[in-house]
SEZA-799296 format. One line per field, with one value per atom (N, C-alpha, C, O, CB): residue number from 0; atom name; residue in one letter; x, y, z. Coordinates in steps of 0.2 Angstrom, whole numbers, plus 5000, padded with zeros to 4 digits. Glycine has a CB too. Layout:
residues N
k = c(NUM,...)
a = c(CA,...)
r = c(a,...)
c1 = c(X,...)
c2 = c(Y,...)
c3 = c(Z,...)
This chain:
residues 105
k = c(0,0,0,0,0,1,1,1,1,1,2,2,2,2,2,3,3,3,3,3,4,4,4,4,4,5,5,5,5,5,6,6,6,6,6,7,7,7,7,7,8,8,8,8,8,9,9,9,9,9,10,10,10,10,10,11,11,11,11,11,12,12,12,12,12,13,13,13,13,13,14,14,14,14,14,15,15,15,15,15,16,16,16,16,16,17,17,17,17,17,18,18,18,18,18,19,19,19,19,19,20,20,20,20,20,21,21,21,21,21,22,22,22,22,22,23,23,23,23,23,24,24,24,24,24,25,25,25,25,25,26,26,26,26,26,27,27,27,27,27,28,28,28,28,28,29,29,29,29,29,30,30,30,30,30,31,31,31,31,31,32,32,32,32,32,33,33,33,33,33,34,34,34,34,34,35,35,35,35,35,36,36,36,36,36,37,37,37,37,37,38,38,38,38,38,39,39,39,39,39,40,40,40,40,40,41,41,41,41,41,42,42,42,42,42,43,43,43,43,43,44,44,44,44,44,45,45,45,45,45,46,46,46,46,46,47,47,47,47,47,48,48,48,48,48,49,49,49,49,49,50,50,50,50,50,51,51,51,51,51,52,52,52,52,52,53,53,53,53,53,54,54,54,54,54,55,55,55,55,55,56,56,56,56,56,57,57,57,57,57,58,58,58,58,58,59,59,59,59,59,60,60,60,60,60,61,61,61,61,61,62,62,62,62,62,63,63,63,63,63,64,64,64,64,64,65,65,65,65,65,66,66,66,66,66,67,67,67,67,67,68,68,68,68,68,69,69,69,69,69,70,70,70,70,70,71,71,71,71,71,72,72,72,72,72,73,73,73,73,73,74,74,74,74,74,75,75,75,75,75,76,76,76,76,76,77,77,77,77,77,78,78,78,78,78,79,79,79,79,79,80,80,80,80,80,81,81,81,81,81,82,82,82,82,82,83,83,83,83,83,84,84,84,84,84,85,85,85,85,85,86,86,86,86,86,87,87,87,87,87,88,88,88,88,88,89,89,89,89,89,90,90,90,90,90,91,91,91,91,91,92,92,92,92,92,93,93,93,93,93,94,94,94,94,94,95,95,95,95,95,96,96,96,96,96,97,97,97,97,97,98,98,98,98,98,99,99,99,99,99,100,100,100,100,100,101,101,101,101,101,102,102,102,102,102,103,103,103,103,103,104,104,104,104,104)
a = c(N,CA,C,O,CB,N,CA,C,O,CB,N,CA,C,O,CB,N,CA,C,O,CB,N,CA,C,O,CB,N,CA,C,O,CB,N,CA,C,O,CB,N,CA,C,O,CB,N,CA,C,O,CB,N,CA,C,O,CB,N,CA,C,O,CB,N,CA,C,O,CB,N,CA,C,O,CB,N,CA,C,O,CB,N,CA,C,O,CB,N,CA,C,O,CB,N,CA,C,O,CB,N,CA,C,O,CB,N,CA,C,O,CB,N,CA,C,O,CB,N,CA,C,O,CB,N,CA,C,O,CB,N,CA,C,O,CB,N,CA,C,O,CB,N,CA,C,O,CB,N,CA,C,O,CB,N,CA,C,O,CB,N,CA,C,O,CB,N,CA,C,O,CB,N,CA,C,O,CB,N,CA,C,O,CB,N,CA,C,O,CB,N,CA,C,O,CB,N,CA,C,O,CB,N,CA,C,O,CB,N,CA,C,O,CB,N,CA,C,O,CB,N,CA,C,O,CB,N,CA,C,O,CB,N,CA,C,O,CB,N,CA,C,O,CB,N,CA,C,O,CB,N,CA,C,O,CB,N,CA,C,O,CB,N,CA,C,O,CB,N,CA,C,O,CB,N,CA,C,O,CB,N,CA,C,O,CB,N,CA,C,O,CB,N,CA,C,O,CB,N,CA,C,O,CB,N,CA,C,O,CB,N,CA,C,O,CB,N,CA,C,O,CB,N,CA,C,O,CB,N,CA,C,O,CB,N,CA,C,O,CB,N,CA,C,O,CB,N,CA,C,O,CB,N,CA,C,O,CB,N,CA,C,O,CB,N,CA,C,O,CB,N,CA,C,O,CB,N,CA,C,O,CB,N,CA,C,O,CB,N,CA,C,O,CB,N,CA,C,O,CB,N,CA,C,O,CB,N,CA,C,O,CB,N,CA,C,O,CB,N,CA,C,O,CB,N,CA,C,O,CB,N,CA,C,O,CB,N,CA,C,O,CB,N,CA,C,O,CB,N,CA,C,O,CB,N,CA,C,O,CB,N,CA,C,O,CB,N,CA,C,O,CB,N,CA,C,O,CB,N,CA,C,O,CB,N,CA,C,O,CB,N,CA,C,O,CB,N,CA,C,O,CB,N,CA,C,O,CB,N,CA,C,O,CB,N,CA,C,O,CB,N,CA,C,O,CB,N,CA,C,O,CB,N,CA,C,O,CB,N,CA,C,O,CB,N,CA,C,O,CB,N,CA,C,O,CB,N,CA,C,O,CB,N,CA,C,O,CB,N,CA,C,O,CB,N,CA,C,O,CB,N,CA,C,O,CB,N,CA,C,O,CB,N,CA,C,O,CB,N,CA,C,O,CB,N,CA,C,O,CB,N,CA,C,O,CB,N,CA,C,O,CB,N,CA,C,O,CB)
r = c(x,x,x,x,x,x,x,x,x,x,x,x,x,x,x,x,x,x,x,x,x,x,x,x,x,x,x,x,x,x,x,x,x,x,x,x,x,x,x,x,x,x,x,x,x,x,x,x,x,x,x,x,x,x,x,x,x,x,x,x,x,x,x,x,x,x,x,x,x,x,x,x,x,x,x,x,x,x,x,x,x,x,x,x,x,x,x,x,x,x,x,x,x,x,x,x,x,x,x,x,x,x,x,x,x,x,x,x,x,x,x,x,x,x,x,x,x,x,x,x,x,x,x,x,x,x,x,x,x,x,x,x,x,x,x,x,x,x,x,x,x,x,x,x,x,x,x,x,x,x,x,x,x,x,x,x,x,x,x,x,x,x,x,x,x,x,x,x,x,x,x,x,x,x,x,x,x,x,x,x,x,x,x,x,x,x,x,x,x,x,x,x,x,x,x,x,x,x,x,x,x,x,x,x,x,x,x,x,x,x,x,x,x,x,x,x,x,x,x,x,x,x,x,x,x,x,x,x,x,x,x,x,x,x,x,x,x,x,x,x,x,x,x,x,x,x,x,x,x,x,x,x,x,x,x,x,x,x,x,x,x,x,x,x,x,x,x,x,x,x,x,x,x,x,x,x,x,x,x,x,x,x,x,x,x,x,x,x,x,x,x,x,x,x,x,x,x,x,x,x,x,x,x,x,x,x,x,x,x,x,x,x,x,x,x,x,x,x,x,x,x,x,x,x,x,x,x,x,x,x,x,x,x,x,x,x,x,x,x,x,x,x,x,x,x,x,x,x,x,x,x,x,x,x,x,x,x,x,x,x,x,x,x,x,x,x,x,x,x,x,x,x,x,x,x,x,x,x,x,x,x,x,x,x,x,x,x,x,x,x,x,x,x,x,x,x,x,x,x,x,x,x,x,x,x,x,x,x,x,x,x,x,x,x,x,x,x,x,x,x,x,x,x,x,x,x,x,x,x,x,x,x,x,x,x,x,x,x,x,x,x,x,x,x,x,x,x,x,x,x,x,x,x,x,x,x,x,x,x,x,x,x,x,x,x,x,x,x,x,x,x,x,x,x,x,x,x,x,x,x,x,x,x,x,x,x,x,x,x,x,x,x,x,x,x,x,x,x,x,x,x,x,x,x,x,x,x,x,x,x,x,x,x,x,x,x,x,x,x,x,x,x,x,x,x)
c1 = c(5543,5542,5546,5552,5543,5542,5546,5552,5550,5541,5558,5564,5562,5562,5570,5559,5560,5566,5570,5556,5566,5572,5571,5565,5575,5578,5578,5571,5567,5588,5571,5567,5560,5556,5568,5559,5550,5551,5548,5546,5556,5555,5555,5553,5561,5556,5556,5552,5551,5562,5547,5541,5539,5540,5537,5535,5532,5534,5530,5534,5540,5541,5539,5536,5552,5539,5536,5529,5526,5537,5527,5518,5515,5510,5513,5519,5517,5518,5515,5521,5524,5525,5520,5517,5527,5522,5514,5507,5505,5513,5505,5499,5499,5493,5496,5506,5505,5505,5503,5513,5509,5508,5501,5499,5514,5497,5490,5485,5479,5489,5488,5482,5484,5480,5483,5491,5492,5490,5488,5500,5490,5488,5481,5479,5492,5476,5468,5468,5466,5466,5471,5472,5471,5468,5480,5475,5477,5471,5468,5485,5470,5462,5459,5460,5458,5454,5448,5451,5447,5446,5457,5458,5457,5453,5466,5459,5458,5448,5445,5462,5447,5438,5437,5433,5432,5439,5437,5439,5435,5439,5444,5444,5441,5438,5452,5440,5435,5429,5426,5435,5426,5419,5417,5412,5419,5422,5425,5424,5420,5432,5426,5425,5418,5416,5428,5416,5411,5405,5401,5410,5405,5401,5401,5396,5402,5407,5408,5406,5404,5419,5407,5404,5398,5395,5406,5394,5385,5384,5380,5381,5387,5386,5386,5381,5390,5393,5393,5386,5383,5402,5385,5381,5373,5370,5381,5371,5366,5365,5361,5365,5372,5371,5370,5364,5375,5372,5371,5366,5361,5376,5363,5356,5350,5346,5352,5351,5349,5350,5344,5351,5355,5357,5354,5353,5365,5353,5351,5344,5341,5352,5339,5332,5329,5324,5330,5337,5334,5331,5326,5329,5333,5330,5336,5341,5327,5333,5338,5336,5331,5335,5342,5343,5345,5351,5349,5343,5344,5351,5352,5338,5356,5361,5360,5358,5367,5361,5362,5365,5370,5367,5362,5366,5373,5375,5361,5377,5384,5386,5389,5391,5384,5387,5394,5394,5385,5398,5405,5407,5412,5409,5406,5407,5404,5406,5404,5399,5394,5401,5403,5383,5401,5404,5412,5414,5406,5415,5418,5420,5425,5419,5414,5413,5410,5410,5409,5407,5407,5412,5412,5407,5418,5423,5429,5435,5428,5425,5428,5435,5439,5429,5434,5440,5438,5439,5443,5436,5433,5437,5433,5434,5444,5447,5445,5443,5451,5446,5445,5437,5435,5449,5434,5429,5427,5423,5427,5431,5430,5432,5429,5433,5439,5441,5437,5435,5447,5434,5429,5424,5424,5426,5420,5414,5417,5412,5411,5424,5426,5426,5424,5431,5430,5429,5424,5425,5432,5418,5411,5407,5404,5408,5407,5406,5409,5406,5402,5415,5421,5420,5424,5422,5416,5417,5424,5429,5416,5422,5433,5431,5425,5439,5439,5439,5434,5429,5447,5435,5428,5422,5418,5427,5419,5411,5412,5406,5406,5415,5415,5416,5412,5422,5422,5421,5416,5413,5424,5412,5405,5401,5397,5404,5399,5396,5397,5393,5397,5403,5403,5402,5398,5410,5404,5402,5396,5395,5403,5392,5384,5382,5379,5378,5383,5382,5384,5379,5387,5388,5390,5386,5383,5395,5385,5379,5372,5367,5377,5373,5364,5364,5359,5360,5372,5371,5369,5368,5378)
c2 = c(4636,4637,4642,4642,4630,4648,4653,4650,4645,4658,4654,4654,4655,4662,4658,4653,4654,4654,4650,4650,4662,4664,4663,4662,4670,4665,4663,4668,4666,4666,4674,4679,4677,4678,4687,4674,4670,4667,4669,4664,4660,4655,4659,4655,4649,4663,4666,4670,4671,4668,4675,4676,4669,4667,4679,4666,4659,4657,4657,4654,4655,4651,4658,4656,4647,4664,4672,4671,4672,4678,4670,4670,4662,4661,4669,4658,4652,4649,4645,4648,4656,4656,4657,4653,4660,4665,4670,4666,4668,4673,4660,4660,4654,4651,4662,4651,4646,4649,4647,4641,4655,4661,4664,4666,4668,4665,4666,4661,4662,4667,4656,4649,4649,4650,4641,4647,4646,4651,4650,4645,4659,4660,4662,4665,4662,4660,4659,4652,4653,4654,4648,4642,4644,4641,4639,4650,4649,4654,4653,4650,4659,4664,4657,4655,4671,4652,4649,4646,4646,4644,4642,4638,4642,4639,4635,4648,4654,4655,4656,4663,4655,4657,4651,4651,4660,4643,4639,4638,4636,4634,4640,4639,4644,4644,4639,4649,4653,4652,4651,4660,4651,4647,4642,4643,4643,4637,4632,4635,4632,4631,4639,4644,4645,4644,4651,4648,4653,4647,4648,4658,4643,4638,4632,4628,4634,4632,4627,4635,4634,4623,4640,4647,4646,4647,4657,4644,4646,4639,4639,4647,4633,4627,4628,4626,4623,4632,4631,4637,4637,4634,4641,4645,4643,4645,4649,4640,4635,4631,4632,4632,4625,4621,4624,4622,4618,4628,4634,4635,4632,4643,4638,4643,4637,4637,4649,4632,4624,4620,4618,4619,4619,4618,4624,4623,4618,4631,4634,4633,4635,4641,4629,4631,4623,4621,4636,4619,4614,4609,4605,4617,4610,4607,4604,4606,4612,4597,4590,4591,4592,4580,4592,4592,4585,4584,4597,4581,4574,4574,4575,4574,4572,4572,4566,4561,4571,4569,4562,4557,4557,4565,4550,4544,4544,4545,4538,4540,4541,4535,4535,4548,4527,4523,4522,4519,4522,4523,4522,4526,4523,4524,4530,4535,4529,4528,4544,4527,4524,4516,4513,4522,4515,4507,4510,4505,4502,4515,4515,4517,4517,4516,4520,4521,4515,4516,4529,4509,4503,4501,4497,4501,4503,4496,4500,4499,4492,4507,4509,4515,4517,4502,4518,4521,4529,4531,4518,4532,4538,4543,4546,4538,4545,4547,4545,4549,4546,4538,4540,4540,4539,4534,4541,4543,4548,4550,4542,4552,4560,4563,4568,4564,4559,4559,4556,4561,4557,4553,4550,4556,4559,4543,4559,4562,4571,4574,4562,4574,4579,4578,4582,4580,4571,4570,4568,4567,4567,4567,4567,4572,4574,4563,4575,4584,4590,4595,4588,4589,4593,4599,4604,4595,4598,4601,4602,4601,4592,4608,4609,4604,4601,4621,4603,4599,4600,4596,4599,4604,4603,4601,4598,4611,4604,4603,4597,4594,4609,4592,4582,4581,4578,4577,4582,4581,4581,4576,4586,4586,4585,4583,4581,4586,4583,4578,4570,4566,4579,4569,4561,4561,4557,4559,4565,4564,4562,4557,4568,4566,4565,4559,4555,4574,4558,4549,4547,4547,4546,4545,4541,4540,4535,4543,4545,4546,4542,4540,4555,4542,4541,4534,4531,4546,4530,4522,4519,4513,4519)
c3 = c(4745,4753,4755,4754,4757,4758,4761,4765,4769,4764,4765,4772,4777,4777,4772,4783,4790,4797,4799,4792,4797,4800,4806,4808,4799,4812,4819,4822,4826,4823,4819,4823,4822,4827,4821,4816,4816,4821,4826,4810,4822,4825,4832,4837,4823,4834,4842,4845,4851,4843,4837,4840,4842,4848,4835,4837,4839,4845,4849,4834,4847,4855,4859,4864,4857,4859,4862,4863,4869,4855,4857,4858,4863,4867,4846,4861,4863,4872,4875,4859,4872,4880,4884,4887,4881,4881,4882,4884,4889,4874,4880,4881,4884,4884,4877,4888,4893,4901,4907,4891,4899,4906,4907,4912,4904,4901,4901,4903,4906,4895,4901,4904,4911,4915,4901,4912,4920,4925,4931,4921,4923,4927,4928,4933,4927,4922,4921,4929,4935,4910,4927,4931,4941,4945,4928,4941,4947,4949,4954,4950,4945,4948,4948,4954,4941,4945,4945,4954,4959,4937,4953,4958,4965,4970,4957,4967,4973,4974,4979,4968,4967,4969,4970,4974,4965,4968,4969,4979,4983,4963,4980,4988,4992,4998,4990,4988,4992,4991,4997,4990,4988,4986,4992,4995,4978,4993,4996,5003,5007,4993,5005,5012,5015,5021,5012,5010,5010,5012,5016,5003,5009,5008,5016,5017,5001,5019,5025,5031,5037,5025,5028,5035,5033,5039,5033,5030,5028,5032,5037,5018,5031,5034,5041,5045,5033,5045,5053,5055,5060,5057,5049,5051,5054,5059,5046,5048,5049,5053,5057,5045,5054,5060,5066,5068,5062,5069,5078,5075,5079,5080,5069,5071,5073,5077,5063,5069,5070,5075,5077,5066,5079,5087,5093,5099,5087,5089,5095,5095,5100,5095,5089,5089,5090,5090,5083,5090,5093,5087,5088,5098,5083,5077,5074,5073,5072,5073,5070,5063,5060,5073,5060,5053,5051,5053,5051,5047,5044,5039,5033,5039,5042,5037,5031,5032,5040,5027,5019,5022,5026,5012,5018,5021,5018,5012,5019,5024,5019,5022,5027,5020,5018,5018,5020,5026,5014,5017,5019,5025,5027,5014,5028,5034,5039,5045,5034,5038,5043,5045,5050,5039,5038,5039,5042,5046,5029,5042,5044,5052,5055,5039,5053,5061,5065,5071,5062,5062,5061,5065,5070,5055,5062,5063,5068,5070,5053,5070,5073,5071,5075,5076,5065,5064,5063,5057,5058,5066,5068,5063,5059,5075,5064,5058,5053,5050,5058,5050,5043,5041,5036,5038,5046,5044,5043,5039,5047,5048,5046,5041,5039,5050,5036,5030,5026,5023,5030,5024,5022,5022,5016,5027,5025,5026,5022,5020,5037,5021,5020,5013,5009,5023,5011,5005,5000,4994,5004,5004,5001,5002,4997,5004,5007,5005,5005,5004,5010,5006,5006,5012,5012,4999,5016,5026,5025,5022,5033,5031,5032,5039,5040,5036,5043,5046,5053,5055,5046,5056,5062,5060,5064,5066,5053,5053,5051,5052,5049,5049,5048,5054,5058,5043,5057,5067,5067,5065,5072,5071,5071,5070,5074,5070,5062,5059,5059,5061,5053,5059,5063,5069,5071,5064,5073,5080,5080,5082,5083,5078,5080,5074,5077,5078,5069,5066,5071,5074,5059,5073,5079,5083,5084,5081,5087,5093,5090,5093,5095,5084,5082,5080,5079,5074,5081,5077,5083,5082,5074)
């Protein structure tokens, strides 16, 4: 079996770095377009709703059992948490959206 000296052993921990610095920062690009994606997609939402409120046209929200039970019992907040974490809405378009579940119960 060949001798392995300090300088193999330190490429190796070198390369191995290296490509923990390569993944993490693969990691943090996907996570950035994932919050942008994330944006773009809650703007096309409020966008839609107005053009849908200006034209006067009721859009059917998807049933969400647990938002409903929980505006039920009265907890309006964790409803709105509830409803963000099921479509992941930024915080005003679940306001709203609860709000109007609400009006309709």
């Amino acid at each position: 079996m060949p001798h392995v000296g300090v300088a193999e052993w330190g490429l190796v921990v070198l390369a191995a770095g290296l490509g923990l610095l390569v993944l993490a920062r693969a990691e943090v690009v996907a996570a950035r377009r994932r919050g942008r994606t994330a944006a773009q997609l809650a703007a096309l939402e409020r966008k839609v709703d107005a053009i849908a409120e200006h034209l006067g046209v009721v859009v059917p929200d998807p049933h969400h059992p647990e938002v409903v039970l929980l505006l039920d019992q009265g907890q309006q907040v964790a409803a709105i948490k509830q409803y963000r974490e099921e479509t992941g809405a930024d915080l005003l378009t679940a306001k709203n959206a609860v709000e109007e579940m609400a009006r309709r119960l």
